[in-house]
KOLKOL-177187 format. One record per residue (C-alpha): x, y, z. Coordinates in Angstrom, 2 decimals, padded with zeros to 5 digits. Layout:
N
+---------+---------+---------+
!      px !      py !      pz !
+---------+---------+---------+
!       X !       Y !       Z !
...
+---------+---------+---------+
This chain:
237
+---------+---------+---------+
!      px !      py !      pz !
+---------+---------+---------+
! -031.14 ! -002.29 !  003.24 !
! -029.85 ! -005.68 !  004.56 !
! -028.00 ! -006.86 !  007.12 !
! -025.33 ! -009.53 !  008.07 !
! -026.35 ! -012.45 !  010.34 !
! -023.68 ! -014.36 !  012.08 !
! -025.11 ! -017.05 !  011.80 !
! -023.91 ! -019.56 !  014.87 !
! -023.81 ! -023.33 !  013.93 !
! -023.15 ! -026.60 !  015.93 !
! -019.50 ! -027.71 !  016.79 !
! -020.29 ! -031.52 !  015.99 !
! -023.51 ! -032.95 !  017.57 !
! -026.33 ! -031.97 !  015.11 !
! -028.86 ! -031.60 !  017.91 !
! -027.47 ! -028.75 !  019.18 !
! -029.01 ! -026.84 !  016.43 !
! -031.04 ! -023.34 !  017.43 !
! -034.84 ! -022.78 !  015.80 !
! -033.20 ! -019.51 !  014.63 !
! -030.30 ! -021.27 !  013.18 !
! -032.34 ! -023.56 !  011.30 !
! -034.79 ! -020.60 !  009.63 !
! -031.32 ! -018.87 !  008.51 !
! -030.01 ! -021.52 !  007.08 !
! -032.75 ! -022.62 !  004.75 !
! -033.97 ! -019.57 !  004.23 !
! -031.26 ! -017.23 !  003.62 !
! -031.09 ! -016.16 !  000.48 !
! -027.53 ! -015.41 ! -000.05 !
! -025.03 ! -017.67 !  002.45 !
! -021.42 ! -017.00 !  002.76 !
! -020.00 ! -020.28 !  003.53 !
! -016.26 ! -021.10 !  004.71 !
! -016.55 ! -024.23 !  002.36 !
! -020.04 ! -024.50 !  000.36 !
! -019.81 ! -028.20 !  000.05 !
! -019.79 ! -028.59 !  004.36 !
! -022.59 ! -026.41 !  004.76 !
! -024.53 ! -027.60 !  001.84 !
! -023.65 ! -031.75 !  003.27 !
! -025.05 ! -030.12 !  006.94 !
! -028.32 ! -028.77 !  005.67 !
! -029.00 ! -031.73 !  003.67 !
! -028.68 ! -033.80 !  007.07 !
! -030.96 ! -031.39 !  008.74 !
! -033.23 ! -031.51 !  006.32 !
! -033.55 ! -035.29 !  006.42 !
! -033.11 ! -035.60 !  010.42 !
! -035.77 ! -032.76 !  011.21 !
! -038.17 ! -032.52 !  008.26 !
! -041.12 ! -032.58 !  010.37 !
! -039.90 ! -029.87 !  012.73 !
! -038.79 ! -028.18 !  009.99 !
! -042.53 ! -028.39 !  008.62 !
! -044.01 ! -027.72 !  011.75 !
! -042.24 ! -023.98 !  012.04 !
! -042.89 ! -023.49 !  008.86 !
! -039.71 ! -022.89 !  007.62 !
! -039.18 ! -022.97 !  003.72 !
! -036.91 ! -025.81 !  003.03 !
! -036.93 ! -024.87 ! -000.73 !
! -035.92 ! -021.26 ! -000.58 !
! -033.55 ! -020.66 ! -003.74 !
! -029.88 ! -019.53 ! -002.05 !
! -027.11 ! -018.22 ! -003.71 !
! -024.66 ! -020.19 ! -001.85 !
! -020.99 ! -018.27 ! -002.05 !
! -017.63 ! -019.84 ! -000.05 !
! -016.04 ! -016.53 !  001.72 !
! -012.70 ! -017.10 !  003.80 !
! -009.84 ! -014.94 !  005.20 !
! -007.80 ! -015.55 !  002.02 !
! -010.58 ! -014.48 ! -000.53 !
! -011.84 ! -011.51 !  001.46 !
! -009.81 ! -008.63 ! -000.67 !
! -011.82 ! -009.92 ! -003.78 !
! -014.94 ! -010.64 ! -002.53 !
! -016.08 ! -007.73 !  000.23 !
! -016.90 ! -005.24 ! -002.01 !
! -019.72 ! -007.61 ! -003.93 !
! -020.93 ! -008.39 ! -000.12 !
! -021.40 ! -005.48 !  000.59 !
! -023.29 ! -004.52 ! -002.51 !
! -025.58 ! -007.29 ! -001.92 !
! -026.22 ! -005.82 !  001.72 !
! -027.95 ! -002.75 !  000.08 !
! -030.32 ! -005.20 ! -000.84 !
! -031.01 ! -007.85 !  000.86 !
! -029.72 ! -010.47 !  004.10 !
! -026.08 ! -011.92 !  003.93 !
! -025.50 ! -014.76 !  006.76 !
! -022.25 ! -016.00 !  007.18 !
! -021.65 ! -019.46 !  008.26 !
! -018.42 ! -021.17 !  009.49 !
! -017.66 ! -025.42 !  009.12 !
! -018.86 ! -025.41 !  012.54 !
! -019.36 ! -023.53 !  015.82 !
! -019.00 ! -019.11 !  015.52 !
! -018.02 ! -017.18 !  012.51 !
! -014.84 ! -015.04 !  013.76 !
! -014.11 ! -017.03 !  016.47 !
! -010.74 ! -018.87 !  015.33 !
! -012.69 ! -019.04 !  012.35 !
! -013.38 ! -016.91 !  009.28 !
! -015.70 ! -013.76 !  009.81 !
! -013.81 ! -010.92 !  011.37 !
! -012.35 ! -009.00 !  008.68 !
! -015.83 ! -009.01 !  007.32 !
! -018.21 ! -007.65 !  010.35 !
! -015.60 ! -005.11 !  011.18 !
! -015.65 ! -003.88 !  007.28 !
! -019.47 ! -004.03 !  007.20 !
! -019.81 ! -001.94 !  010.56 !
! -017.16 !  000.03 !  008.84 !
! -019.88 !  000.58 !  005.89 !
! -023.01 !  001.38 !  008.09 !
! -024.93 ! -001.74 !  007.75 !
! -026.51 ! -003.21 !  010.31 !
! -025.22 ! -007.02 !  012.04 !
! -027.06 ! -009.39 !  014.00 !
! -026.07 ! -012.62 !  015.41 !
! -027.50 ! -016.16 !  015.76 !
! -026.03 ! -017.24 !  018.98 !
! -024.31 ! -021.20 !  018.47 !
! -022.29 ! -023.10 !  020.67 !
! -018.37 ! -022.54 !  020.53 !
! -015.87 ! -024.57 !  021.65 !
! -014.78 ! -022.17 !  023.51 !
! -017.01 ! -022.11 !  026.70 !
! -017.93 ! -025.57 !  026.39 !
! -014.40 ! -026.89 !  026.89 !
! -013.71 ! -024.35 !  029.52 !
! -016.89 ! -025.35 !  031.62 !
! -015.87 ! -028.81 !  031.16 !
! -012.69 ! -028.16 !  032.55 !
! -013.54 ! -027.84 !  036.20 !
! -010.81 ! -025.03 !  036.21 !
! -011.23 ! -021.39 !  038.04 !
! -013.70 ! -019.80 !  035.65 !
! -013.50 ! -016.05 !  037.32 !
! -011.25 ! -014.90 !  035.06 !
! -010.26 ! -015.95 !  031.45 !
! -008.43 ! -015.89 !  028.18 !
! -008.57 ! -017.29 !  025.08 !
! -005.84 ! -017.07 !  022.72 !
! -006.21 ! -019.13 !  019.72 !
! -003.67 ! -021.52 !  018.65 !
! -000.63 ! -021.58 !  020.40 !
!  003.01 ! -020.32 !  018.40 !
!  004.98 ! -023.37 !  017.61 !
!  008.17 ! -022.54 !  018.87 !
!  008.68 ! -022.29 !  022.77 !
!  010.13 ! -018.67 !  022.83 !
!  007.23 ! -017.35 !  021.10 !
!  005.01 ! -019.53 !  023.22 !
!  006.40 ! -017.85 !  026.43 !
!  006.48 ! -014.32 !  024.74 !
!  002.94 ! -014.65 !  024.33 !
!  002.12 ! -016.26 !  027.70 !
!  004.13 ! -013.50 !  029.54 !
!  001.09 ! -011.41 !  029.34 !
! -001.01 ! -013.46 !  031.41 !
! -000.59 ! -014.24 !  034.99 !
! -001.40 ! -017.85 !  035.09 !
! -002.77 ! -017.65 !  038.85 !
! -005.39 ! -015.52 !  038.51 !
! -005.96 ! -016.07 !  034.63 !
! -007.35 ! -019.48 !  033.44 !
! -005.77 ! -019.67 !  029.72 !
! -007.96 ! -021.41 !  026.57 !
! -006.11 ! -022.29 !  023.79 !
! -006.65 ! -024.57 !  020.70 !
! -004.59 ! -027.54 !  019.34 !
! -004.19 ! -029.96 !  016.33 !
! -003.91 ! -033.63 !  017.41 !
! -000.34 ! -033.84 !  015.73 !
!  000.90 ! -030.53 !  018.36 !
! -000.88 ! -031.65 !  021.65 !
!  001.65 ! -033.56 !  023.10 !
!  004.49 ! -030.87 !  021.88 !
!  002.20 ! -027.92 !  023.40 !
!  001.70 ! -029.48 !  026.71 !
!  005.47 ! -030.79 !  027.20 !
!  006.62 ! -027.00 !  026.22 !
!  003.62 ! -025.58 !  028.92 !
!  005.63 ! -027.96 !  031.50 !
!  008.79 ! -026.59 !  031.06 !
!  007.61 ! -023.25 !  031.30 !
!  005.54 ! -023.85 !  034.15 !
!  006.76 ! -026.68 !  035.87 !
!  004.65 ! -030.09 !  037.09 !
!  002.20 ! -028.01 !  039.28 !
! -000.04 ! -026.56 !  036.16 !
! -003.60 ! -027.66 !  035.82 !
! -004.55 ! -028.79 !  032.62 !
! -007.95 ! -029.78 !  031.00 !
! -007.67 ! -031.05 !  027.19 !
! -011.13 ! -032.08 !  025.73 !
! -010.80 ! -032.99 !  022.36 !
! -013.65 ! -034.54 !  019.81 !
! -016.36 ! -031.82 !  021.85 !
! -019.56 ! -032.93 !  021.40 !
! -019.28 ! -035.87 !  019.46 !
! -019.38 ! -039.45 !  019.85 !
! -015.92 ! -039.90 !  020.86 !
! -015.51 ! -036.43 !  022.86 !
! -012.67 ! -037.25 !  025.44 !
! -011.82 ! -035.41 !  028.56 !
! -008.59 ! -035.55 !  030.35 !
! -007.75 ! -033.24 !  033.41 !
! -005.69 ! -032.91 !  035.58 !
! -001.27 ! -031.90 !  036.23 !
!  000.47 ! -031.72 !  033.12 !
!  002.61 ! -034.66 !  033.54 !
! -000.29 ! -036.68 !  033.82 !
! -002.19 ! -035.27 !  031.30 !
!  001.04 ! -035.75 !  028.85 !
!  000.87 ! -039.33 !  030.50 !
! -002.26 ! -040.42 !  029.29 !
! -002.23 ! -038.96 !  025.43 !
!  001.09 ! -041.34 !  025.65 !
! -001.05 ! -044.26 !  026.27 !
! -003.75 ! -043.47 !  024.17 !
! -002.57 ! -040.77 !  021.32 !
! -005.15 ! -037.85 !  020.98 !
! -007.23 ! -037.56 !  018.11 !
! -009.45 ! -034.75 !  016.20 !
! -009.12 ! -031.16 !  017.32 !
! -008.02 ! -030.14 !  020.97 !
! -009.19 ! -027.10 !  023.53 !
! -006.58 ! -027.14 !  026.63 !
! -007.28 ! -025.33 !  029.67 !
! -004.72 ! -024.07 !  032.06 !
! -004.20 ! -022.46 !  035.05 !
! -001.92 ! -022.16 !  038.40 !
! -003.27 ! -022.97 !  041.14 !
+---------+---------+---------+
């Protein structure tokens, strides 16, 4: 009997690749990928950036995988052959980049296959997540993340009700085109006093960090208009 492997990948800087990452992903015989073409253009890059590491664990780079894409919208049709494959043999499930389930595809599956008795383990990656949130310099005792935000303020404050924003540092995600909106709405709600760390770009060349109280924060993506994908960190203090 197999078993699924979450199988944690990097969030945009290559080297932050795990030895145990790299065995699963060229070895793995059957891959569920959230888009085959990404994680087939990522282990080709590997391949060709850390062949002689890759030689030197002795990792097979020329295992024959049965690559398959798996998302939220295809899970209905596809669970049941997953799960008939897991009497058999390994599944590892792969996201674009950082955590499967994690504001990413891969829930719906893990709870089904603890659902069916098989067994799950998990190949720790970096998230954006924690990285942002460390980054942020914000009160890290408590915490929540949420996910993207609602796009309409009354849904926005329905949801942030449940949170008390002074003893709660909150960790959402945002789009580049919604940043500005987000934050101006998180102002009105909260007024010029909240803390805010946005780091956008995480990891990568161009990763971009801007802290501080909201107006200045919505200040600075004025000047300079944010770009790529966005964690924010907030809290009242």
């Amino acid at each position: 009997m197999g078993k699924l492997i979450i199988l944690g990948t990097t969030i945009g800087n290559v080297e932050d690749i795990s030895i145990r990452a790299l065995r699963h992903i060229f070895e793995s015989q059957v891959v569920l990928a959230e888009d085959t073409r990404v994680f087939i253009k990522f282990k080709n890059i590997l391949k060709d950036r850390y062949l002689d590491t890759l030689e030197s664990l002795e990792i097979n780079i020329d295992t024959k995988q049965n690559i398959h894409s798996y998302r939220e919208q295809n899970h209905d049709r596809v669970v049941k052959d997953i799960l008939e494959q897991l009497k058999d043999e390994d599944v590892a499930i792969a996201t674009d980049a950082g955590m499967p389930g994690i504001s990413d595809p891969g829930f719906k599956l893990i709870r089904d296959v603890i659902e069916a008795g098989f067994e799950i383990d998990v190949v720790p990656g970096p998230t954006a997540v924690t990285s942002a949130f460390v980054l942020s310099g914000l009160p890290t005792d408590y915490y929540s993340f949420v996910g993207f935000l609602p796009r309409k303020k009354s849904k926005i404050q329905k949801l942030l009700d449940n949170y008390n924003l002074e003893q709660t540092s909150l960790i959402v995600y945002e789009s580049p085109f919604r940043v500005i909106k987000s934050l101006e709405i998180l102002k009105e709600l909260y007024g010029d006093d909240l803390s805010v760390s946005a780091v956008g770009e995480i990891t990568k060349k161009f990763q971009r960090v801007e802290r501080g109280k909201v107006a200045e924060v919505i200040s600075n993506f004025r000047k300079q208009a944010p770009k790529g994908e966005w964690v924010i960190v907030i809290r009242k203090l």
